[in-house]
Rosetta silent file (secondary structure, phi, psi, omega in degrees, C-alpha in Angstrom):
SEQUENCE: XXXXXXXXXXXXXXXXXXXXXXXXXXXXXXXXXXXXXXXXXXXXXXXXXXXXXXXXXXXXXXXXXXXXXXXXXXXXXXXXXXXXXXXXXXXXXXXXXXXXXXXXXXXXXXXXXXXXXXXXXXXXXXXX
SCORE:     score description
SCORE:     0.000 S_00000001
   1 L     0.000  138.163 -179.535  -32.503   34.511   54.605 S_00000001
   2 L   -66.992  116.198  176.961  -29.509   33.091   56.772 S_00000001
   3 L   -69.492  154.487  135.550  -30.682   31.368   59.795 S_00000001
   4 L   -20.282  145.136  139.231  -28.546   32.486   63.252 S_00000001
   5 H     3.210  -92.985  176.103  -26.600   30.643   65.403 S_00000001
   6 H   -45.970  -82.379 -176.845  -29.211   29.758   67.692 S_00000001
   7 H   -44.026  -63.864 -168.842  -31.280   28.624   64.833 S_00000001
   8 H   -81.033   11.946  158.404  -28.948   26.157   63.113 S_00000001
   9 H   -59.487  -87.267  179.369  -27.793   25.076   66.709 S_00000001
  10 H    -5.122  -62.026  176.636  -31.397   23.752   67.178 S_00000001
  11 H   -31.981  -45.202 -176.376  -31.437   21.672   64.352 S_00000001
  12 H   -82.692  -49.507  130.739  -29.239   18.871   65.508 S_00000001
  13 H    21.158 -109.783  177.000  -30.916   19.104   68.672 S_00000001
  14 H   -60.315  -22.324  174.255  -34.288   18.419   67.557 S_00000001
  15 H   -76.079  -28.244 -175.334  -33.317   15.921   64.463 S_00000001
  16 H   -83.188   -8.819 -176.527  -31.777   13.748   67.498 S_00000001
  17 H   -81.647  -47.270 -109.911  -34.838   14.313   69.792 S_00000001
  18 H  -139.742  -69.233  159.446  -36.914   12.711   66.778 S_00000001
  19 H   -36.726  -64.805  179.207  -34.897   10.016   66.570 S_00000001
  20 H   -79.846  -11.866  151.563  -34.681    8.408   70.005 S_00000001
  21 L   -73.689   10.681  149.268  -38.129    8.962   70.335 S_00000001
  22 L    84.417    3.901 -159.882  -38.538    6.630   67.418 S_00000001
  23 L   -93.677  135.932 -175.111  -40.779    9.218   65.102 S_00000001
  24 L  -113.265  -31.108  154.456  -39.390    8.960   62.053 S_00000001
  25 H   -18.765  -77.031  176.266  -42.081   11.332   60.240 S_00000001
  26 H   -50.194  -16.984 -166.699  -40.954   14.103   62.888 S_00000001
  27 H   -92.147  -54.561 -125.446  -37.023   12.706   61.726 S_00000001
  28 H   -97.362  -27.586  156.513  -38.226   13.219   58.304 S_00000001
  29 H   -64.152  -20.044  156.488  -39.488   16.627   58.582 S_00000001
  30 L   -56.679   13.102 -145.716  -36.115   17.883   59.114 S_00000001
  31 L  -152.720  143.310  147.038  -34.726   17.018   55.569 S_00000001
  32 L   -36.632  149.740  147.375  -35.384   18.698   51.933 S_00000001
  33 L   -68.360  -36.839  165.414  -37.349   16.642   49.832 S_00000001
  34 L   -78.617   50.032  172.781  -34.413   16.245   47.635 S_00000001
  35 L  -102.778 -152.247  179.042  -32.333   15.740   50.284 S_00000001
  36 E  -168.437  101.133 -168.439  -29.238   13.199   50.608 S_00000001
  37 E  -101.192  101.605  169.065  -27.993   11.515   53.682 S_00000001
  38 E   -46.699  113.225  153.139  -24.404    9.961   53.369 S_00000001
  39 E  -101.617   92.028 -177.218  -23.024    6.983   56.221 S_00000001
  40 L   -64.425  -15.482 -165.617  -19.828    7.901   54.640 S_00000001
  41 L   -73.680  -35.597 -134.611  -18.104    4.926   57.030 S_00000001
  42 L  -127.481   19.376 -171.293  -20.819    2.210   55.808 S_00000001
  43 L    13.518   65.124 -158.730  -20.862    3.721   51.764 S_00000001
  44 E  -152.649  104.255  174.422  -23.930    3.837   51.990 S_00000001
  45 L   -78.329  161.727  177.550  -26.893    7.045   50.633 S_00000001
  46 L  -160.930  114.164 -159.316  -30.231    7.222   51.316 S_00000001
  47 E  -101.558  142.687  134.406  -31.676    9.885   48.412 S_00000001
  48 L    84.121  173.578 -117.643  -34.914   12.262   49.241 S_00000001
  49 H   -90.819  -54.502 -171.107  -37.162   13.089   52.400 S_00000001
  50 H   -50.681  -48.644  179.764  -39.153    9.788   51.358 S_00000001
  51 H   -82.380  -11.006  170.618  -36.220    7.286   51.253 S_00000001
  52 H   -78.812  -54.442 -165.401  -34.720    8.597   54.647 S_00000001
  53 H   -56.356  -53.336  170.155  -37.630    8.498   56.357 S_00000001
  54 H   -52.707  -42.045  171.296  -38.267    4.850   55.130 S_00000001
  55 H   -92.929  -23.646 -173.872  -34.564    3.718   56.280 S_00000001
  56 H   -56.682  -57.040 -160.118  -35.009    5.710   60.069 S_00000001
  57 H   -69.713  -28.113  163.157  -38.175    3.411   59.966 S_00000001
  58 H   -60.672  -78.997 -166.092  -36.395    0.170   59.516 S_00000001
  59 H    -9.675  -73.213 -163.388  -33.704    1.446   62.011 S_00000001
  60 H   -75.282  -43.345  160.115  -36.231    1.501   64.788 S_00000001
  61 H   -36.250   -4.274 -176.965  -37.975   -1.339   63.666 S_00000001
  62 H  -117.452  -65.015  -52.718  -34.561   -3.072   64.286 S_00000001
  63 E  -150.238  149.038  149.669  -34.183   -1.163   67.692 S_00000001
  64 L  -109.681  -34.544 -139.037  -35.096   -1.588   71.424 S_00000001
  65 L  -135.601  165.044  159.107  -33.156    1.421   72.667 S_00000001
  66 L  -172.134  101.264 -174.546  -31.928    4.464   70.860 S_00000001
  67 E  -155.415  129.764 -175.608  -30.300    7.930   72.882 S_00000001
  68 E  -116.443  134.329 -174.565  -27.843    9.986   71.214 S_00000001
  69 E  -103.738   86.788  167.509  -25.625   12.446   73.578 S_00000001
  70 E   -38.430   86.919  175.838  -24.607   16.022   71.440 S_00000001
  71 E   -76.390  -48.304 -163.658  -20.844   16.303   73.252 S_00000001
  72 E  -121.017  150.148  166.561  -19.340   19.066   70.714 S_00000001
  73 E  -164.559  117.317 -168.432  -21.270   21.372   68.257 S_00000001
  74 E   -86.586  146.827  178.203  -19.803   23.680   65.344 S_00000001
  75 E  -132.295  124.058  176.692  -22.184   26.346   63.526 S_00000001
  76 E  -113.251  127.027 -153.502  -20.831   28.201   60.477 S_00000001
  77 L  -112.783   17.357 -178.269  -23.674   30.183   60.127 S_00000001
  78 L   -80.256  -47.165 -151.703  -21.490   31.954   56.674 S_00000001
  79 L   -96.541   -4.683 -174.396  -21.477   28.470   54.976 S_00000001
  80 L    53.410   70.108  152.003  -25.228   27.143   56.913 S_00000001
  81 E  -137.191  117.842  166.503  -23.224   24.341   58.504 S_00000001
  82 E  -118.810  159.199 -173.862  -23.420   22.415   61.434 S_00000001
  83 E  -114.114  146.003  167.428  -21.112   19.720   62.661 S_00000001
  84 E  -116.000  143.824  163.534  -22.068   17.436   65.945 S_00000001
  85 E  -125.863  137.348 -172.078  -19.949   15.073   67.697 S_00000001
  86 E  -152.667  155.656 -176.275  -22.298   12.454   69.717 S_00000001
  87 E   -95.024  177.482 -174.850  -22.246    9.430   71.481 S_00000001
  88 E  -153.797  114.461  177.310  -24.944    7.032   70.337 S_00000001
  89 E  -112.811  145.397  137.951  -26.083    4.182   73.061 S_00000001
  90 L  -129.444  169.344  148.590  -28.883    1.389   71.742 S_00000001
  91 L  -124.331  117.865 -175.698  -29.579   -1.722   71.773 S_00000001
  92 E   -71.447  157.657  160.558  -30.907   -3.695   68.427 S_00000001
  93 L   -36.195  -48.669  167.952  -33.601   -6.705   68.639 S_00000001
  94 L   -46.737  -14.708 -105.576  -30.936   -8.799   68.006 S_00000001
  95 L    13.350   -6.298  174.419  -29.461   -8.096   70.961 S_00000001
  96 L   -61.761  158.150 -161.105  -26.350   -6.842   70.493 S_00000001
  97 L  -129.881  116.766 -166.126  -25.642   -3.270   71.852 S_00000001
  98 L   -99.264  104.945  175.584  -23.789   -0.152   70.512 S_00000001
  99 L  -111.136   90.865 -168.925  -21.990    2.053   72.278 S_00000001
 100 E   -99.235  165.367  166.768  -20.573    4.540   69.111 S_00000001
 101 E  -103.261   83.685 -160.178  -18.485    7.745   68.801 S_00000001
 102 E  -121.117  149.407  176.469  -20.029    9.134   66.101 S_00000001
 103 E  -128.392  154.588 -148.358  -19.722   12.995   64.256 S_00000001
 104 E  -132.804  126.702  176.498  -22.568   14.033   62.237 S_00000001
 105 E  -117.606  128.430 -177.548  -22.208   16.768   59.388 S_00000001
 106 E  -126.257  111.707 -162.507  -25.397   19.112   58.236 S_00000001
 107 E  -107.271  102.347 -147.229  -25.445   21.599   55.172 S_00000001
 108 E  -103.775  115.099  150.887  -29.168   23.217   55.860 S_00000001
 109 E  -102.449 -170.089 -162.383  -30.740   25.180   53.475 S_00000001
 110 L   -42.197  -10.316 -152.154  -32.771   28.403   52.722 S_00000001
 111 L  -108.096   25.450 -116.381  -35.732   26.867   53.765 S_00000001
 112 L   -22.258   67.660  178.424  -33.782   25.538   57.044 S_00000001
 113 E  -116.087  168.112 -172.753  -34.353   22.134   56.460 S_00000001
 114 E   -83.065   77.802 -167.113  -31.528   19.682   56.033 S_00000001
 115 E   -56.020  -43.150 -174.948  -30.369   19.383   52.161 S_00000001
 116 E  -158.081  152.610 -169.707  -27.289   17.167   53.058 S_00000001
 117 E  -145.771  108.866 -159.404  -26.039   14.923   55.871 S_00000001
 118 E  -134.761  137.662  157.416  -22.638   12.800   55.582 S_00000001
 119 E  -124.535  134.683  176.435  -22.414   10.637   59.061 S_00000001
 120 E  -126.711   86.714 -176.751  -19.093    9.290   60.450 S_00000001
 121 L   -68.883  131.201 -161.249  -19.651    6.109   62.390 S_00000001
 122 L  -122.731   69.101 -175.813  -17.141    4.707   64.872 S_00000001
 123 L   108.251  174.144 -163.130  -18.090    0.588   64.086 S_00000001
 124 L   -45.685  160.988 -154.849  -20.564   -1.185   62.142 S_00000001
 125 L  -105.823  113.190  176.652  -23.373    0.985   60.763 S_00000001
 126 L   -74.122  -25.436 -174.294  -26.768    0.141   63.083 S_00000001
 127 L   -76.365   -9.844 -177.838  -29.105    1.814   60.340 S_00000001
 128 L  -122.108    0.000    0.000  -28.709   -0.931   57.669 S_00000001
């Protein structure tokens, strides 16, 4: 059954909520097990529920900071797509500190969980 609107609106929502709160479990329940998340800027995949979750947790393990700002958000609720455009502020342990433009692409499936993810990063890629 086709989620709503409203439903795949949520989604980005709550996968970015999961994130800057650092859970990467909770980031990981959003995703297929088979799923496949794309830094298309950075060439760089991260294949099934297990290996995402497992790069979010390096991420924050590299992290002091993390808070991502939804500005724009597309829903095609024919094709179960959503698109995000978000700012992303952190700072890593190293200290250097990122202030990105970043758009986010999500192709959700029946079960609404996230099946595919291609991210389009605006400067070096913070997750690897």
């Amino acid at each position: 059954m086709a989620l709503t609107t409203e439903q795949l609106a949520a989604i980005p929502d709550s996968y970015f909520k999961a994130v800057d709160a650092f859970d990467a479990k909770r980031v990981g329940t959003h995703f297929a097990e088979d799923a496949v998340l794309t830094v298309q800027t950075d060439h760089r995949t991260f294949n099934g529920r297990a290996g995402i979750e497992a790069m979010f947790t390096d991420f924050f393990a590299a992290s002091n900071t993390i808070f991502h700002d939804i500005r724009n958000l597309v829903v095609n609720t024919e094709l179960q797509k959503v698109a995000t455009e978000q700012g992303y502020q952190g700072e890593l342990k190293n200290g250097s500190q990122n202030d990105m433009h970043n758009c986010n692409f999500f192709d959700i499936n029946a079960d609404g969980k996230i099946q595919r993810m291609v991210i389009w990063m605006a400067g070096t890629n913070p997750l690897v």
